[in-house]
C-alpha positions in Angstrom: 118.3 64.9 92.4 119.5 66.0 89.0 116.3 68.7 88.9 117.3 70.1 92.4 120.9 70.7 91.4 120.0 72.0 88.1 118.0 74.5 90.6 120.6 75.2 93.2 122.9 75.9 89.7 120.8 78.3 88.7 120.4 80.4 91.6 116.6 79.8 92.0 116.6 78.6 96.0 112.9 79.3 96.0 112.5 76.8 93.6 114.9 74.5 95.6 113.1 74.8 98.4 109.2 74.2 96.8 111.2 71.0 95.2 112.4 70.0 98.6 108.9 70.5 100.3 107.6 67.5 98.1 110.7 65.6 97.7 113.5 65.6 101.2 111.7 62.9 103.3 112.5 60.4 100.0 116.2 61.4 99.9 119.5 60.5 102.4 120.3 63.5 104.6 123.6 63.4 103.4 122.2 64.9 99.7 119.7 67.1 101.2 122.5 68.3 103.5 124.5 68.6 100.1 121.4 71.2 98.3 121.3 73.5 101.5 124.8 73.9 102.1 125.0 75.3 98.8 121.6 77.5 99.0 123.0 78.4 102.4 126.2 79.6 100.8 123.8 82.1 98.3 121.7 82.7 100.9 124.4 84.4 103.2 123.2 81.5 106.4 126.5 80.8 107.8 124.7 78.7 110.7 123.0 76.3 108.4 125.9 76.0 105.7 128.3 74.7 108.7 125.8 72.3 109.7 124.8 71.0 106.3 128.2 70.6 105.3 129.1 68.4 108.7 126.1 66.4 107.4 127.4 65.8 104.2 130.3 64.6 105.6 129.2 62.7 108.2 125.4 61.3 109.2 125.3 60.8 112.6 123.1 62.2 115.6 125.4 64.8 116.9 125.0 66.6 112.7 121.3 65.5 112.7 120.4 67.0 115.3 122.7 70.2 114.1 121.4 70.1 110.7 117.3 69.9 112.1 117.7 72.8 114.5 119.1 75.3 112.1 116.4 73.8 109.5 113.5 75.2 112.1 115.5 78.0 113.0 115.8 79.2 109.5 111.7 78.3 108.5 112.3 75.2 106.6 111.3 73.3 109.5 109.6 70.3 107.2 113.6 69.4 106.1 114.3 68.9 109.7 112.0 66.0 110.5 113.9 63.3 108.6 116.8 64.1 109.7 115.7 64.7 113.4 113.7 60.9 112.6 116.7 59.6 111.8 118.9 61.0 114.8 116.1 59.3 116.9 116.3 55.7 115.7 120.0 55.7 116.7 119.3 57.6 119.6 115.6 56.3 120.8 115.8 57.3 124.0 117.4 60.9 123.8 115.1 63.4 124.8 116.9 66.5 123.0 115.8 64.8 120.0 112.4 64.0 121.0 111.7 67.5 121.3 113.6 68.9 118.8 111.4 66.8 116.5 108.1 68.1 118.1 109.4 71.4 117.8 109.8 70.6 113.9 106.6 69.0 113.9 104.4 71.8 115.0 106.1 74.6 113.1 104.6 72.6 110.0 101.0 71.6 111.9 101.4 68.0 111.6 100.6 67.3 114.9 98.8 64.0 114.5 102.6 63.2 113.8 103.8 65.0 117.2 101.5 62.7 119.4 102.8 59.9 117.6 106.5 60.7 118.5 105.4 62.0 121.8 103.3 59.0 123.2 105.5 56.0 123.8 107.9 58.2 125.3 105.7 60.5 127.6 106.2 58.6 130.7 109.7 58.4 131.3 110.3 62.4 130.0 109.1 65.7 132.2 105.3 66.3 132.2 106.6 69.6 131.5 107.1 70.0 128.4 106.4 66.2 127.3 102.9 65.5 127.9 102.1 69.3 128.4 103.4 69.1 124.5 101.1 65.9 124.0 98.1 67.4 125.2 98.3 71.0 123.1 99.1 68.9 120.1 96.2 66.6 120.7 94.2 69.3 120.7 95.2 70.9 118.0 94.8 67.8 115.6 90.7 67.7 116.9 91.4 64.9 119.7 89.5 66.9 122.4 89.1 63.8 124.6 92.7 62.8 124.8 93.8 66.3 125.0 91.4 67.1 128.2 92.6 63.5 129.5 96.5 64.3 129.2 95.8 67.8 130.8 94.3 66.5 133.7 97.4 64.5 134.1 99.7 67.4 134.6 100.9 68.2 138.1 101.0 71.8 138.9 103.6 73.8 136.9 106.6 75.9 138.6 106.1 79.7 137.1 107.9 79.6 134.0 105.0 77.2 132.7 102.2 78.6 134.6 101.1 80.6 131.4 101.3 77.5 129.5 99.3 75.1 131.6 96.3 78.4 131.5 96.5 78.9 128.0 95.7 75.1 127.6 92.7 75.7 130.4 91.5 78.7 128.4 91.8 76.7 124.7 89.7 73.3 126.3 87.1 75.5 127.8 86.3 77.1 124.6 86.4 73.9 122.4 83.6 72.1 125.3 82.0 75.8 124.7 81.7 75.8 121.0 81.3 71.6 120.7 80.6 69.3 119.2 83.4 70.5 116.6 84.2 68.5 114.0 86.9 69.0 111.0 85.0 71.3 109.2 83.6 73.4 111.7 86.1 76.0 111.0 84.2 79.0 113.6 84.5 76.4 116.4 87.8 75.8 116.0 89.0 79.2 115.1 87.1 80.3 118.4 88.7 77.3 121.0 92.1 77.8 119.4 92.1 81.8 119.9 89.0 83.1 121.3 87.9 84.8 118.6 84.4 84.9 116.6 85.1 84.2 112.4 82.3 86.4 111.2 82.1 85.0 107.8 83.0 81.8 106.0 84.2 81.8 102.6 82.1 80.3 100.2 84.4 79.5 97.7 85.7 76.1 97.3 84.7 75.2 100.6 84.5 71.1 99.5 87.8 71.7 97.1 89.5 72.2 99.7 89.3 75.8 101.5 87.0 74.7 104.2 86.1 78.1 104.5 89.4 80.2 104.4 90.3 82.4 101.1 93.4 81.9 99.2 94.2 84.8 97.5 91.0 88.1 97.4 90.8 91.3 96.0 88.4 92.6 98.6 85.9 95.6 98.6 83.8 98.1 99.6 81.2 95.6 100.0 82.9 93.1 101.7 84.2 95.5 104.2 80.7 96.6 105.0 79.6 93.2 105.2 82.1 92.4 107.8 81.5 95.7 109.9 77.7 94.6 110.0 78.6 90.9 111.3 80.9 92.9 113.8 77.8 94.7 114.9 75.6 91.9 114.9 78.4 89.8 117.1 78.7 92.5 119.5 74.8 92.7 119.6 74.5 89.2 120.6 77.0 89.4 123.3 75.5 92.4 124.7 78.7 94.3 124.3 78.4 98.6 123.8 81.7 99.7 122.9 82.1 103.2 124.2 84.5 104.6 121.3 86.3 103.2 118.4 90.3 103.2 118.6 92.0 103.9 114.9 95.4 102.3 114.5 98.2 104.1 113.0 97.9 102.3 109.4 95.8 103.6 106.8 93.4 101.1 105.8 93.0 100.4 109.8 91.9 104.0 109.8 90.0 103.8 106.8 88.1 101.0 108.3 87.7 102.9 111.6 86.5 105.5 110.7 83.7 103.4 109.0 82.9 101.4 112.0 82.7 104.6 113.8 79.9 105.8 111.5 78.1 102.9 111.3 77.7 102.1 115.2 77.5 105.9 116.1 80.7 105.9 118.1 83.6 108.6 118.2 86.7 107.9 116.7 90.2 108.6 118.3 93.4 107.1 118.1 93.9 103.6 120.0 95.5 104.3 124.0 95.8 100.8 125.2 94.5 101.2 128.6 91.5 103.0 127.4 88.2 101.3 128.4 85.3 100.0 126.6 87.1 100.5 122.8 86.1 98.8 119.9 89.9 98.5 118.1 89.8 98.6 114.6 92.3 96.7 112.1 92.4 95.9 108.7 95.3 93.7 109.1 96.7 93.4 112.2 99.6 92.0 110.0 100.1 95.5 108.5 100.2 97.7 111.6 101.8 98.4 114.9 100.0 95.7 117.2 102.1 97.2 120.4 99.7 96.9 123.6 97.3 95.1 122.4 98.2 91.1 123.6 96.7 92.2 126.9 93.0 94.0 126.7 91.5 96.8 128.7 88.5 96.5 130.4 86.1 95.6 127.8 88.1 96.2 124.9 87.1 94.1 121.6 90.0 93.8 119.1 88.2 93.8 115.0 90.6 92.7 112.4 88.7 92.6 109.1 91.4 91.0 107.0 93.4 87.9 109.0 96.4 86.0 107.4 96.0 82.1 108.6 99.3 81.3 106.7 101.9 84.2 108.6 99.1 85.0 111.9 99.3 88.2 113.2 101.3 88.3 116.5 97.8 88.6 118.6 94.7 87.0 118.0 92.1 89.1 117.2 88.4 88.7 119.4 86.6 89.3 116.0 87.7 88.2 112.6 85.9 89.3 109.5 87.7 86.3 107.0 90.9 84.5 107.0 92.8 84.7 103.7 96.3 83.5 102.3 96.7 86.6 100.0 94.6 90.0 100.2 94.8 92.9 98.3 92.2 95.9 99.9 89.9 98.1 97.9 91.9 101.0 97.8 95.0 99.5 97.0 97.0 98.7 93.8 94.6 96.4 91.7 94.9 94.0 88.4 92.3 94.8 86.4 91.2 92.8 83.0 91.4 95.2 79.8 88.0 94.7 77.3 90.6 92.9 75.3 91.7 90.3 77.6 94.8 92.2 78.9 95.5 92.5 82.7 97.0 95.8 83.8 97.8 97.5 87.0 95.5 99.8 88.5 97.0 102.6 90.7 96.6 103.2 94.7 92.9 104.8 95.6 94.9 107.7 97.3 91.3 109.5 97.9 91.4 111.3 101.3 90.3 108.3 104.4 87.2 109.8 105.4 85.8 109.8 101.8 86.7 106.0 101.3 85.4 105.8 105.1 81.8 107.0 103.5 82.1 104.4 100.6 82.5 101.7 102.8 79.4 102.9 104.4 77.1 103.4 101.3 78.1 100.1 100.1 75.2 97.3 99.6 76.5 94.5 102.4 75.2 91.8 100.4 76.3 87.9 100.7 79.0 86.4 98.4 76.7 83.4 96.9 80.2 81.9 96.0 80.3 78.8 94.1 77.2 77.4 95.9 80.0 74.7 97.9 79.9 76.3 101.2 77.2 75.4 103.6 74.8 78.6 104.6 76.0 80.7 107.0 72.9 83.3 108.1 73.1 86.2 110.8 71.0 83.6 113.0 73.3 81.3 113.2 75.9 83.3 113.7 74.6 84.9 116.7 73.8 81.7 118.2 76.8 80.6 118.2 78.0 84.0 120.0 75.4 83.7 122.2 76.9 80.1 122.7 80.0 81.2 123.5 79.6 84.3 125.2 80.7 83.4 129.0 84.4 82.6 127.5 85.0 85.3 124.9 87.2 88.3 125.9 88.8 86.4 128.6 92.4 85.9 129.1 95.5 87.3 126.7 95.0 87.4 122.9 97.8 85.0 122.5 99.3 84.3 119.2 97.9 81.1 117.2 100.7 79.5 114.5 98.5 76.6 113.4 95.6 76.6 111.8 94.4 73.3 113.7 92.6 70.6 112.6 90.3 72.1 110.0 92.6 71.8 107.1 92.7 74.3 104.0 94.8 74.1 101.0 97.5 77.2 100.6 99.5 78.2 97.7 102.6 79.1 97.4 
């Protein structure tokens, strides 16, 4: 307690928080209430300093269940759960705070910990959301069998969940599709979860770990090219022929476009949404305008080289090239390492697009050996597992996917 005030004191709410992350769920509400009024105060949060300071004062369900919902309005969802826990053993039998503490639950992807809460309860509440909720967070803790079993439960939906109850349909197709998956089958998952095809794995720290997701990169014009041609191969094995590439408005998305167009012998032209047959072209969809593309044109792929898995892009892309925490592209600012052990700051690579376009091309695709941890991942298995997949890719919405399901990976702050 003395280290967290020390850190409120001090102004350093970051810190406060990282301390919180490890230490809340050992503390009484009433002091964590105490910390985030104050960091709420610096913070300019008016809705969470009023309802951490009715906690401080008083500890019952009516300011837990205050306290919790402005904690996972505000995105420190993991400092609502005890107090939403403890709102719930005075109230059992409340379903407000049932979900409320689902809600908290899945916003920090323990959702081993949602079924728990949700399953002695399920009966008595709505099938929608209640076991709806129990069967898309089985599923996304890897219990396939009792996530296909609670589906089938469900009666039909009115229309405000209709979308809900397909998007489930869609996710438990694709996980019998790419099955048997197992915790470390990070393509599977990544495919049943969004319907997209991971074109390469990381091979660093796979068993430390990763699992096969970067943490932070500094990518390059060999990596680039080594995800465009396991973009080609994917589209080969699915028999796909994209008529024309579409460049988004960003730079490096039409730095990257412009190579893909090269390589596959396509024209380039800036993305229309409704334009048929288009292989898109992002380098992070985090970085540009995804408008129009949740819902896909006839036979429209979506390529993002460079995905986020800890702050996912708003659609899920049908190709990824790797999933990273932190990436810093080719032509952007760098750190470099002096001869004599100093790190500086490399400028911008503000060389016109089509010339870093052509660099991207010449580049040698070679693999990334790694650190010898990750299991091989060749173009022939790759392509069978596309091949696999191939009746259920490119079908429905490319919905957004928060979680990173049940393959876990270690992420830094």
């Amino acid at each position: 307690m003395n280290d967290a005030r020390a850190l409120l004191e001090s102004g350093d709410i970051a810190g406060l928080i990282r301390h919180l992350r490890f230490n809340a769920e050992a503390m009484e509400p009433g002091e964590v209430a105490r910390l985030m009024e104050g960091a709420a105060a610096l913070s300019g949060f008016d809705d969470m300093r009023e309802a951490a300071a009715a906690l401080a004062v008083r500890q019952e369900p009516q300011q837990l269940y205050d306290f919790g919902f402005a904690c996972v309005e505000r995105g420190v969802a993991f400092l609502a759960i005890p107090a939403l826990r403890r709102a719930l053993e005075m109230m059992p039998d409340e379903p407000v705070l049932l979900m409320e503490l689902v809600s908290a639950l899945e916003r920090e992807n323990r959702h081993a910990e949602a079924v728990a809460a949700l399953e002695p309860r399920v009966d008595a509440l709505d099938p929608w959301p209640a076991r709806y909720l129990l069967a898309y967070n089985a599923l996304f803790s890897g219990d396939l069998d009792r996530a296909a079993r609670e589906a089938a439960r469900l009666p039909a939906p009115d229309g405000d969940w209709a979308p809900a109850r397909d998007r489930l349909a869609r996710m438990l197709a694709r996980a019998r599709a790419a099955g048997p998956l197992d915790s470390r089958d990070l393509r599977g998952w990544h495919f049943a979860l969004g319907g997209g095809v991971l074109a390469t794995i990381s091979p660093y720290g796979f068993d430390e770990g990763m699992t096969g997701r970067y943490a932070y990169t500094s990518d390059s014009f060999a990596l680039c090219r080594r995800t465009l041609d396991r973009l080609r191969l994917v589209l080969d094995a699915a028999g796909r022929r994209p008529a024309s590439v579409g460049l988004l408005p960003d730079r490096s998305s039409r730095i990257l476009g412009l190579a893909a167009a090269r390589l596959l012998g396509l024209p380039a032209e800036p993305f229309d949404p409704g334009r048929p047959g288009a292989l898109v072209v992002a380098y992070d969809l985090n970085e540009t305008d995804a408008d129009g593309l949740r819902e896909r044109a006839e036979g429209q792929v979506l390529f993002e080289h460079a995905s986020c898995w800890t702050d996912p892009p708003v659609v899920s892309a049908d190709v990824a090239g790797f999933l990273h925490q932190v990436a810093v592209a080719p032509w952007g600012e760098q750190l470099r390492v002096t001869p004599g052990g100093e790190t500086q700051t490399a400028p911008p690579d503000e060389r016109p697009e089509e010339e870093l376009a052509a660099e991207i091309v010449a580049a040698e695709p070679l693999p990334d050996d790694g650190d010898d941890g990750a299991p091989p991942d060749p173009d022939e298995r790759l392509a069978g597992f596309v091949r696999t997949v191939a009746g259920h890719w490119l079908t429905g919405p490319r919905d957004m996917v928060r979680s990173p399901g049940p393959v876990p990976s270690s992420r830094f702050a």
